[in-house]
C-alpha positions as CSV (number, residue, x, y, z in Angstrom):
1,X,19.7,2.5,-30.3
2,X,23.4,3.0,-29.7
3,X,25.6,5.7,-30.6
4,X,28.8,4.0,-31.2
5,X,28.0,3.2,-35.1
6,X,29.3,5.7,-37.1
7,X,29.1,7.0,-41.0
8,X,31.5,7.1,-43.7
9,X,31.6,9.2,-46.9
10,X,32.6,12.8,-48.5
11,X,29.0,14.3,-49.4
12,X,27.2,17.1,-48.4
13,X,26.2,18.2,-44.5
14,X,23.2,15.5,-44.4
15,X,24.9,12.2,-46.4
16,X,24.7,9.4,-44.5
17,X,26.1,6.3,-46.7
18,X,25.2,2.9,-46.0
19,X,28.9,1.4,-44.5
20,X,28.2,3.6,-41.2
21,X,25.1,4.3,-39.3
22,X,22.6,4.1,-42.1
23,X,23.6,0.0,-41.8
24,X,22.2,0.1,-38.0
25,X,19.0,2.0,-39.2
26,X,15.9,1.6,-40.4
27,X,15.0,3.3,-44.0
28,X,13.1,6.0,-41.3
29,X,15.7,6.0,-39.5
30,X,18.2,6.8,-42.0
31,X,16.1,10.2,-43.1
32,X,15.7,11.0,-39.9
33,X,19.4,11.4,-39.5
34,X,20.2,12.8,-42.5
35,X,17.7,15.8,-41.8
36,X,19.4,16.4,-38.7
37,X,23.0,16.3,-40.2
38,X,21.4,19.0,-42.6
39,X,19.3,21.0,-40.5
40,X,21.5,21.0,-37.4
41,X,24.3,22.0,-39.5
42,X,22.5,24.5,-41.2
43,X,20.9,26.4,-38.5
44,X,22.1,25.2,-35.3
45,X,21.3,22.1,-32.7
46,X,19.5,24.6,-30.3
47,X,17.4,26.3,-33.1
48,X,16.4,23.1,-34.6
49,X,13.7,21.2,-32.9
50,X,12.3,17.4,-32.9
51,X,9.3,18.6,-34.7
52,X,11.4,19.9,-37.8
53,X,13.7,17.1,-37.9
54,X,10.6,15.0,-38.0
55,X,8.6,17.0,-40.8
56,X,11.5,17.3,-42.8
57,X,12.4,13.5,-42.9
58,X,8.7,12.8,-43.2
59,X,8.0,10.9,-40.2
60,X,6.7,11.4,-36.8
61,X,8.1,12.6,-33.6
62,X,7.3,9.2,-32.1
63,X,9.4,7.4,-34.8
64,X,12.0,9.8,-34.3
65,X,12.1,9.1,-30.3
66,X,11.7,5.2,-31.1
67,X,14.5,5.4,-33.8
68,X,16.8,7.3,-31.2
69,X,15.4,8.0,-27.9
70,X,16.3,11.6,-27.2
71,X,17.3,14.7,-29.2
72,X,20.9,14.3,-27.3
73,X,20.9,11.3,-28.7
74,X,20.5,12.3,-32.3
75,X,22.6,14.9,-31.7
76,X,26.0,13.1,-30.5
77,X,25.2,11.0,-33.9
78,X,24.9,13.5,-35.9
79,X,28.4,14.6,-34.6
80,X,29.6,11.1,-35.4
81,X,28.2,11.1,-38.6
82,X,30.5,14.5,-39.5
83,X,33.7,13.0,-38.1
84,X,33.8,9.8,-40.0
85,X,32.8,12.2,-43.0
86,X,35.9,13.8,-41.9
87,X,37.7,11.5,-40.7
88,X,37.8,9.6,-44.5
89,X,37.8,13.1,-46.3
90,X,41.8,13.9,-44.9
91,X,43.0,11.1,-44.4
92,X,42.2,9.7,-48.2
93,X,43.1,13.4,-49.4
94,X,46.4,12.6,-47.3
95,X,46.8,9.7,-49.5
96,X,46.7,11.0,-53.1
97,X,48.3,14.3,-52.5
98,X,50.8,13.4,-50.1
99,X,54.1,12.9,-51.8
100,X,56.5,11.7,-49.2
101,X,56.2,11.8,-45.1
102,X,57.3,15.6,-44.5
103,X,54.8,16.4,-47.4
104,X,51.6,14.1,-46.1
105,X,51.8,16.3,-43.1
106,X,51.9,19.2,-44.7
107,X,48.9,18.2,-47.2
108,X,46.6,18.0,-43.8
109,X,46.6,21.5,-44.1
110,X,45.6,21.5,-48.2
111,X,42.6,18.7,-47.0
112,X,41.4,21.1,-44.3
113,X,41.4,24.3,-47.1
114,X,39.6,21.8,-49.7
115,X,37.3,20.7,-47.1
116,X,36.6,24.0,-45.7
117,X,35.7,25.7,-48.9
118,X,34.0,23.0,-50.1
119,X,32.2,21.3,-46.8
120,X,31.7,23.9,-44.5
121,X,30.1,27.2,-45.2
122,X,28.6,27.9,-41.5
123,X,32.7,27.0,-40.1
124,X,33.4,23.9,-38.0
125,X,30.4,21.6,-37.0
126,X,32.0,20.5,-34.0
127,X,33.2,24.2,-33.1
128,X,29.7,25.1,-33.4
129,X,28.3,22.4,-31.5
130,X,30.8,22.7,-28.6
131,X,29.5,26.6,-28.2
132,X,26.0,24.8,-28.1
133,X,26.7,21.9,-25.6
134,X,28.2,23.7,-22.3
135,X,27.3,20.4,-20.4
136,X,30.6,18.1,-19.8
137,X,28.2,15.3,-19.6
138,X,26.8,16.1,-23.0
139,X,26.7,13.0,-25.5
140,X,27.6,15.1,-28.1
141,X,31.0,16.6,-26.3
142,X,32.7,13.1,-25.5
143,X,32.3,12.8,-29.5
144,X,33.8,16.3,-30.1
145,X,36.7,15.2,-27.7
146,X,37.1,12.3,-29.9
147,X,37.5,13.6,-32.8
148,X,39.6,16.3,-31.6
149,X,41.9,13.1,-29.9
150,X,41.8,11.1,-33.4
151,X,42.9,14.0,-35.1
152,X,46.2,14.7,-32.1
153,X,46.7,11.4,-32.9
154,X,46.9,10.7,-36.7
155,X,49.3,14.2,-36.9
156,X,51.3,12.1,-34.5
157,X,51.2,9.0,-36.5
158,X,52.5,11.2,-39.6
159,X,55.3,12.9,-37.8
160,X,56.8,9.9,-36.8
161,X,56.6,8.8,-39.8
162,X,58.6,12.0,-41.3
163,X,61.0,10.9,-38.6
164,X,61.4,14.1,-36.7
165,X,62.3,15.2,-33.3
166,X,60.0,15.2,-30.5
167,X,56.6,14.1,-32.6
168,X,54.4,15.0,-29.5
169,X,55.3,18.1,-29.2
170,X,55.5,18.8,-33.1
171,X,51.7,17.0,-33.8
172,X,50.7,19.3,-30.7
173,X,51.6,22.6,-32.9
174,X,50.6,21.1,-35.7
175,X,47.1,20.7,-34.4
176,X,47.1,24.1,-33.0
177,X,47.7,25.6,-36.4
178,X,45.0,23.9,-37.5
179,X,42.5,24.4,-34.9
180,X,43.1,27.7,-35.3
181,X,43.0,27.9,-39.0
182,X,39.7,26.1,-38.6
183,X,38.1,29.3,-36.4
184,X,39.8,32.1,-38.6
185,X,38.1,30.1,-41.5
186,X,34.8,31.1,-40.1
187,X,35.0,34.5,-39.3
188,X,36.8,34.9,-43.0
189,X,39.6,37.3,-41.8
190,X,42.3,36.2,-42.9
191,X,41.2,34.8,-46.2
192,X,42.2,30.8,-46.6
193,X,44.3,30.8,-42.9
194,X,44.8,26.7,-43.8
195,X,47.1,28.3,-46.6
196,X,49.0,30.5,-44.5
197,X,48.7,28.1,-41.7
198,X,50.8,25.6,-43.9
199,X,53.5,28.2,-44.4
200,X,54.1,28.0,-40.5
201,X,53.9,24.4,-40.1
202,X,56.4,24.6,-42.5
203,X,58.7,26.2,-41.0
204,X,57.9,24.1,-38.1
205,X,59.0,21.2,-39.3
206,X,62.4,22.5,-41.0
207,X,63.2,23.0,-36.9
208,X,61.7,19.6,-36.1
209,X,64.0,18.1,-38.8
């Protein structure tokens, strides 16, 4: 089964709606992947194994291997899964709060406080995941690098948009402040960094403008 298909929606850590993956998949299939979104989420993708995956979704280990072939595998779509998840959580939150181009860039940073608090009490999946995967060659790394590259390049897309100076350089910051926010987020010190990290973007922009 490829890897390439990929889910859509806002829900919880194991929704899988049927416009992504869950169209490529069988009705197995589908629970099978929405107990790993939960489980590996939850607990983490080296202390979850096939056999839990399995139970949970109520099928065997050798649909789980037919549906997917491999626990990498499952894991890099699992990671998919999350992105698109992401992916269409800022970029429609982006929409409707987003007032005018300097403000859409700054409302990334509102998304990523709405989504944290609401979507992610264990911190960032894919943070967590790249501390899992130290193979380069891992499936599930080339999509952590492509989500972080989508994300590079929609901040790009919106500074050019505001118009500013230098755009690269700008969504580069921008994306740092965020990263970083993301990581603070986890460890809860300080409280809401997206907040504070919007203060500084901010002030970046007024020296972009």
């Amino acid at each position: 089964m490829t890897t390439t298909a990929r889910a859509t929606g806002t829900g919880s850590a194991g929704d899988v709606t049927a416009g992504g993956v869950a169209s490529t998949l069988t009705p197995a299939g589908q629970r099978v992947l929405a107990a790993a979104c939960e489980l590996f989420y939850a607990e983490g993708i080296h202390a979850v194994g096939v056999d839990a995956i399995a139970a949970t979704a109520g099928v065997t280990k050798k649909t789980l291997y037919d549906r997917f072939g491999s626990k990498d595998a499952l894991v890099a779509l699992y990671l998919r899964a999350r992105d698109e998840r992401w992916r269409a959580w800022l970029t429609s939150y982006v929409d409707t709060h987003g007032s005018s181009p300097r403000d859409r860039i700054l409302t990334v940073f509102d998304g990523l406080d709405a989504w944290m608090v609401e979507q992610n009490p264990r911190g960032c999946g894919f943070v967590n995941a790249l501390a899992e995967l130290p193979a380069p060659d891992h499936p599930g790394r080339v999509v952590i690098r492509e989500q972080k590259e989508w994300l590079l390049g929609y901040l790009t897309s919106l500074v050019k948009a505001a118009g500013l100076r230098r755009p690269a350089r700008v969504a580069s910051a921008l994306m740092v402040l965020q990263e970083g926010a993301t990581i603070a987020h986890a460890t809860g010190v300080p409280a809401r960094p997206a907040r504070q990290a919007r203060e500084v973007a901010a002030l970046l922009l007024d020296q972009a403008g």
